[in-house]
Short mmCIF file of the C-alpha atoms (twelve columns), coordinates in Angstrom:
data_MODEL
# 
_entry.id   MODEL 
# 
loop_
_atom_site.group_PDB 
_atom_site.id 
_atom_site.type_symbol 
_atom_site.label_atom_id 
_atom_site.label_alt_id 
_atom_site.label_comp_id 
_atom_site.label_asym_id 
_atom_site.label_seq_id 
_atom_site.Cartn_x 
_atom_site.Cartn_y 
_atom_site.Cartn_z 
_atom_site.pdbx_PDB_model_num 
ATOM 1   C CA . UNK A 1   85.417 87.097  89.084  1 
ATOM 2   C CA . UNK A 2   82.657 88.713  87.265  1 
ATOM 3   C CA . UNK A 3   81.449 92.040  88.027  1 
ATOM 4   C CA . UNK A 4   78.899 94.287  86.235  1 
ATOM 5   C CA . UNK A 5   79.960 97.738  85.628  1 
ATOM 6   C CA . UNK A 6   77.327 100.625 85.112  1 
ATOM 7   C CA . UNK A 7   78.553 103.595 82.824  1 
ATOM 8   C CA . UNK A 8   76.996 107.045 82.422  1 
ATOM 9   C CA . UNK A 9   76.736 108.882 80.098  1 
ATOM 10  C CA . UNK A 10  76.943 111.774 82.052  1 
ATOM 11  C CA . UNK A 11  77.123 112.817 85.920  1 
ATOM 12  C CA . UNK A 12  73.665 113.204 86.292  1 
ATOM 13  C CA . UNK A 13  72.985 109.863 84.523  1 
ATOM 14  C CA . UNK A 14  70.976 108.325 87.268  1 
ATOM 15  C CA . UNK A 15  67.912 109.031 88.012  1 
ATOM 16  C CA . UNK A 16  65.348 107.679 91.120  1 
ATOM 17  C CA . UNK A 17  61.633 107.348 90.367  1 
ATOM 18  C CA . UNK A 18  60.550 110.747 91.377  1 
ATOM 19  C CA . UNK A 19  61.640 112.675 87.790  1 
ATOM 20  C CA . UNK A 20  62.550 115.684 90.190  1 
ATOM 21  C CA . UNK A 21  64.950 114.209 91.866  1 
ATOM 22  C CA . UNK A 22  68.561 113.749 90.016  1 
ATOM 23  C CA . UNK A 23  71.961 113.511 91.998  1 
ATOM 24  C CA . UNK A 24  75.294 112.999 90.557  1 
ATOM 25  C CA . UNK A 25  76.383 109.779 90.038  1 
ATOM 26  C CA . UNK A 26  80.371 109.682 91.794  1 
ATOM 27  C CA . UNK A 27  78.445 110.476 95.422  1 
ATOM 28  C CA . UNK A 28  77.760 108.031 98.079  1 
ATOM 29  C CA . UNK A 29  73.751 108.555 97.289  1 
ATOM 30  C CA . UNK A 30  73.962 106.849 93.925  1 
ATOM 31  C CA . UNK A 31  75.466 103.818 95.558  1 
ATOM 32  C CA . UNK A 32  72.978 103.760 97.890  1 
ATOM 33  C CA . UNK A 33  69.679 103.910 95.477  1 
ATOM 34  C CA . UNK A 34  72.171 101.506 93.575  1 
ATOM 35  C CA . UNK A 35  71.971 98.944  96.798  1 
ATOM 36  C CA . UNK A 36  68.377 99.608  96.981  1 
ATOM 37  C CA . UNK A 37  67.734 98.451  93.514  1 
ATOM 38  C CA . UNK A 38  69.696 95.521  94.412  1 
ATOM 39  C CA . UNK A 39  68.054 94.562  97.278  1 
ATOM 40  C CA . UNK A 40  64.398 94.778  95.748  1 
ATOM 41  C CA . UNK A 41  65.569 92.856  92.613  1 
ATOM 42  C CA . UNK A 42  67.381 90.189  94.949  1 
ATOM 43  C CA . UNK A 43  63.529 90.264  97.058  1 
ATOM 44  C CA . UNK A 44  61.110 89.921  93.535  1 
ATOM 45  C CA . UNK A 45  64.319 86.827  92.630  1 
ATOM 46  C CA . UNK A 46  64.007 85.218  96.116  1 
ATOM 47  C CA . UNK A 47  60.024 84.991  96.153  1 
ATOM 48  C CA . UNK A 48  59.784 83.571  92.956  1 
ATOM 49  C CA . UNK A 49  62.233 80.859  93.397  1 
ATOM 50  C CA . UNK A 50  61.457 79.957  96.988  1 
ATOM 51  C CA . UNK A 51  64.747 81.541  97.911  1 
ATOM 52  C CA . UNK A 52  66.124 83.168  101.079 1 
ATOM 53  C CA . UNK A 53  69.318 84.539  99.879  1 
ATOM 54  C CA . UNK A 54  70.714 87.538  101.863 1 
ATOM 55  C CA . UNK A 55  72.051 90.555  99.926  1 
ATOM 56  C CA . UNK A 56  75.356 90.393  101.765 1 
ATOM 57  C CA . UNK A 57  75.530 86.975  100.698 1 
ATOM 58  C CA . UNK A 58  74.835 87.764  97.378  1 
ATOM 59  C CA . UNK A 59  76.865 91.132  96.309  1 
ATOM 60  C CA . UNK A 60  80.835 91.807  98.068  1 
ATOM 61  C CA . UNK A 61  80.541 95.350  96.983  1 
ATOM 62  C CA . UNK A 62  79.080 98.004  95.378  1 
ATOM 63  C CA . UNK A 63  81.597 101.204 94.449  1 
ATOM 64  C CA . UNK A 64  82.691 103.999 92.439  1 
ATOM 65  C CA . UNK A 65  85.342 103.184 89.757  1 
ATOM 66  C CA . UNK A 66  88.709 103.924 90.823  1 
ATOM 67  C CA . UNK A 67  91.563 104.276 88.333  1 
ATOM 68  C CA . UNK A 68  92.579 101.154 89.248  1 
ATOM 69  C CA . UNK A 69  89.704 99.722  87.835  1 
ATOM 70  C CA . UNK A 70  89.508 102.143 84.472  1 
ATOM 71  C CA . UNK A 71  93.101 100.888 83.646  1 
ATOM 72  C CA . UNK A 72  92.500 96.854  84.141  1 
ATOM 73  C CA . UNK A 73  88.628 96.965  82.379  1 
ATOM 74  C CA . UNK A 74  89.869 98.949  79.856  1 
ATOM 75  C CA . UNK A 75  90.281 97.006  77.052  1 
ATOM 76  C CA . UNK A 76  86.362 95.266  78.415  1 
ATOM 77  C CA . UNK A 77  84.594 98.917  78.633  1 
ATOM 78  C CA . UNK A 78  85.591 100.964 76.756  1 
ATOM 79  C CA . UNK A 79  82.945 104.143 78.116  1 
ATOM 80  C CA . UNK A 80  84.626 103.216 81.644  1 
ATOM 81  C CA . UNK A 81  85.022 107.060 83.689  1 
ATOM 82  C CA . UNK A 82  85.312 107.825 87.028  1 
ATOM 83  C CA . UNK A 83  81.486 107.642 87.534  1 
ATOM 84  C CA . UNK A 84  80.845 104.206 86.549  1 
ATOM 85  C CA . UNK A 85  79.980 101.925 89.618  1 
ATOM 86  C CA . UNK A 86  81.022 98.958  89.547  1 
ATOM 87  C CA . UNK A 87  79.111 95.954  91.345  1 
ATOM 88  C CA . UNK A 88  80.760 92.807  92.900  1 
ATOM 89  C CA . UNK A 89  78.813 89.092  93.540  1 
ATOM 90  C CA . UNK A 90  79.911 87.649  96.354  1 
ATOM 91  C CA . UNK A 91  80.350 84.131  94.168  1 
ATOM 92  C CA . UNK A 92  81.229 83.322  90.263  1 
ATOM 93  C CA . UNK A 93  78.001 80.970  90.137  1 
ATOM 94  C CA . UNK A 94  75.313 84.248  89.956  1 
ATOM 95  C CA . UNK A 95  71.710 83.441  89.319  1 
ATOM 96  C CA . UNK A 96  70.831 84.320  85.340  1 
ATOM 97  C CA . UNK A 97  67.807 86.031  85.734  1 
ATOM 98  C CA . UNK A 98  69.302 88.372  88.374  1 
ATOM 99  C CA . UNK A 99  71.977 88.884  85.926  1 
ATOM 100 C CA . UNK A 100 69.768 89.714  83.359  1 
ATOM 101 C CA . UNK A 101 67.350 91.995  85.558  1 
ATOM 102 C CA . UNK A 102 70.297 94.025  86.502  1 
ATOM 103 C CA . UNK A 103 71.683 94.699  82.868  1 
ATOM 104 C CA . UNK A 104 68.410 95.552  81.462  1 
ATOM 105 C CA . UNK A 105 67.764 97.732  84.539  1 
ATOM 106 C CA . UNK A 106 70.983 99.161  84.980  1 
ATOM 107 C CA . UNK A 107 72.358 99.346  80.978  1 
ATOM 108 C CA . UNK A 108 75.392 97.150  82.695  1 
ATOM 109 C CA . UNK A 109 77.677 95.236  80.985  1 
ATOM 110 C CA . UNK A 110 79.478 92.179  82.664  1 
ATOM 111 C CA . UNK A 111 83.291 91.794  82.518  1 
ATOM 112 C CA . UNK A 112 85.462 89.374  84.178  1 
# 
């Protein structure tokens, strides 16, 4: 299954539009601005394709990295640390230019 993975380079790595505003990145707040990137990318995707896709049909999960996941990507990512979210689609087939929107937007790489 493919997954993207976004790595940090440090625990304040992400950063919402207001330059003020920084949180770390292993709290429950990153994954949310994380979901609401989703979402607005999956909204900008479905209106210009005449699409009606729902996110939860779209994306299984969103989540911090566990070790778990640091030992089985490692030889894929090798920056991999406990901060690194990793994002699920629901399906293998995953549109391209959402794929590409969210590893230009996000720095992600994809492993599977």
């Amino acid at each position: 299954m493919m997954k993207f993975v976004i790595n940090t380079h440090s625990v304040v790595d992400v950063i919402t539009n207001s330059s003020t505003e920084i949180f770390v990145c292993n709290t429950d707040k990153s994954i949310e601005v994380v979901e609401q990137c989703l979402r607005a990318m999956l909204s900008v995707y479905n209106s210009e394709n005449g699409y009606a896709q729902l996110f939860e049909d779209v994306f299984t999960s969103i989540r911090i990295a566990n070790e778990d996941d640091i030992e089985w990507y490692s030889d894929c990512v090798l920056e991999m640390q406990n901060t690194s979210i990793i994002i699920e689609p629901a399906d293998d087939w995953f549109p391209r230019s959402l794929s590409d929107a969210i590893v230009r937007e996000f720095n992600a790489q994809i492993v599977m």
